[in-house]
VEXDREN-2710 file (C-alpha; in Angstrom, 1 decimal):
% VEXDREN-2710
k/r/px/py/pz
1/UNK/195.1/-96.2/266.3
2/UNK/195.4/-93.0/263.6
3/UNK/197.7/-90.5/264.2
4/UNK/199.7/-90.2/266.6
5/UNK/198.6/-87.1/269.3
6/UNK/201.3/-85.0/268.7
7/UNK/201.9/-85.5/264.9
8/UNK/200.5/-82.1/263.3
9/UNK/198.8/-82.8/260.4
10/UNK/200.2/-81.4/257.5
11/UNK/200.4/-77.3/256.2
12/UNK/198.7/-76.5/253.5
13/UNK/200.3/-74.5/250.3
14/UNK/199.2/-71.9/247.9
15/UNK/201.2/-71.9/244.9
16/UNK/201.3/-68.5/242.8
17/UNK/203.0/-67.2/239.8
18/UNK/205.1/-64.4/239.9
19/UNK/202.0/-62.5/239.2
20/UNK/200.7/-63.2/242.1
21/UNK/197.9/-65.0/240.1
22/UNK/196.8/-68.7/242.0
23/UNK/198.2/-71.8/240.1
24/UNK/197.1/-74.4/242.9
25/UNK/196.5/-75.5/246.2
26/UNK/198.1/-78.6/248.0
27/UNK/199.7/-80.1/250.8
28/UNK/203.4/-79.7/252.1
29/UNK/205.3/-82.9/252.0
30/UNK/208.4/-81.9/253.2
31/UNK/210.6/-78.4/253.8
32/UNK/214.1/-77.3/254.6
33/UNK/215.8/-74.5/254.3
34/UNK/216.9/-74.8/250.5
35/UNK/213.4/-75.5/249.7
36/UNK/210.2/-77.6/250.1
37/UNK/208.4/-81.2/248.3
38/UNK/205.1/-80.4/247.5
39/UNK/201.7/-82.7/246.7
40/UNK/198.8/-80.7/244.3
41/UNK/196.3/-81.4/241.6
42/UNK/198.3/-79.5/238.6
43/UNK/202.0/-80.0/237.0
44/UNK/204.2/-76.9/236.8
45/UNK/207.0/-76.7/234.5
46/UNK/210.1/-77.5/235.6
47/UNK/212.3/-74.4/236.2
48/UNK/209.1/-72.4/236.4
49/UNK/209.3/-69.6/238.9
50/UNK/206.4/-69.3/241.6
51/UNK/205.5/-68.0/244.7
52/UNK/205.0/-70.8/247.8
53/UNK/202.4/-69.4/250.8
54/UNK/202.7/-72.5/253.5
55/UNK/199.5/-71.9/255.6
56/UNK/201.4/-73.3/259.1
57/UNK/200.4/-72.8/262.6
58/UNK/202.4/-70.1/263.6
59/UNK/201.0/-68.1/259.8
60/UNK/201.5/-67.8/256.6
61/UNK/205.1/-68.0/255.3
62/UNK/206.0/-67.0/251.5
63/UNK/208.8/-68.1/249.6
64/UNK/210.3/-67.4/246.0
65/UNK/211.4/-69.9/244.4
66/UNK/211.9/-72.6/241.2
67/UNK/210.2/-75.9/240.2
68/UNK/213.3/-78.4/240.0
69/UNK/210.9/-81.5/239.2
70/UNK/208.0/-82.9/239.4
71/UNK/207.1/-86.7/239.4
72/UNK/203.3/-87.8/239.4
73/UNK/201.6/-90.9/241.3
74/UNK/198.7/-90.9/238.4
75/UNK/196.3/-87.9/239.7
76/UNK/198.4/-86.2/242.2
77/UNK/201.9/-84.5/241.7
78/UNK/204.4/-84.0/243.8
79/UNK/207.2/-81.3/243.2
80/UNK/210.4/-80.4/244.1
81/UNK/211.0/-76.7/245.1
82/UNK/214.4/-74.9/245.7
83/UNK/214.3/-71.7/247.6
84/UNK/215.3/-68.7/245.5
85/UNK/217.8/-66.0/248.1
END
C-alpha cells in the first residue's frame, strides 16, 4: 500500500540559464556523478548550457552543466543532463 516507508520522495530541481534567469521547475529522475535525468513542463535545447539547483534533504546542490537530450511523454519532458567539471 503507497510508498514504501523509507523511499524519499523525489528532489525537486530549478533549472537556470547561465544568467541565472529561471527556465523551469521539475522533479529529479535520476543523478550520478556525470550528471542527472530530469522531468519539467518546458523543452531546452539540446546542448543548451544551464544551471541545475536539486532542492534535497541535506540542501540545495548546484551544478553546471549541458542538455544532451530530451524526449517528451506528450506534456511532460524529461532530459538528459551531463555535468560540466
Amino acid at each position: 500500500m503507497g510508498r514504501d516507508a523509507q523511499e524519499a520522495p523525489p528532489a525537486s530541481v530549478q533549472v537556470r540559464d547561465t544568467q541565472e534567469r529561471l527556465l523551469a521547475v521539475g522533479t529529479l529522475v535520476d543523478a550520478d556523478t556525470g550528471g542527472a535525468q530530469i522531468e519539467i513542463d518546458t523543452a531546452l535545447g539540446q546542448g543548451q548550457l544551464v544551471v541545475l539547483t536539486v532542492l534535497g534533504a541535506a540542501g540545495p546542490e548546484r551544478f553546471q552543466a549541458e542538455v544532451r537530450w530530451v524526449s517528451s511523454d506528450g506534456c511532460r519532458f524529461v532530459h538528459g543532463l551531463r555535468f560540466r567539471k
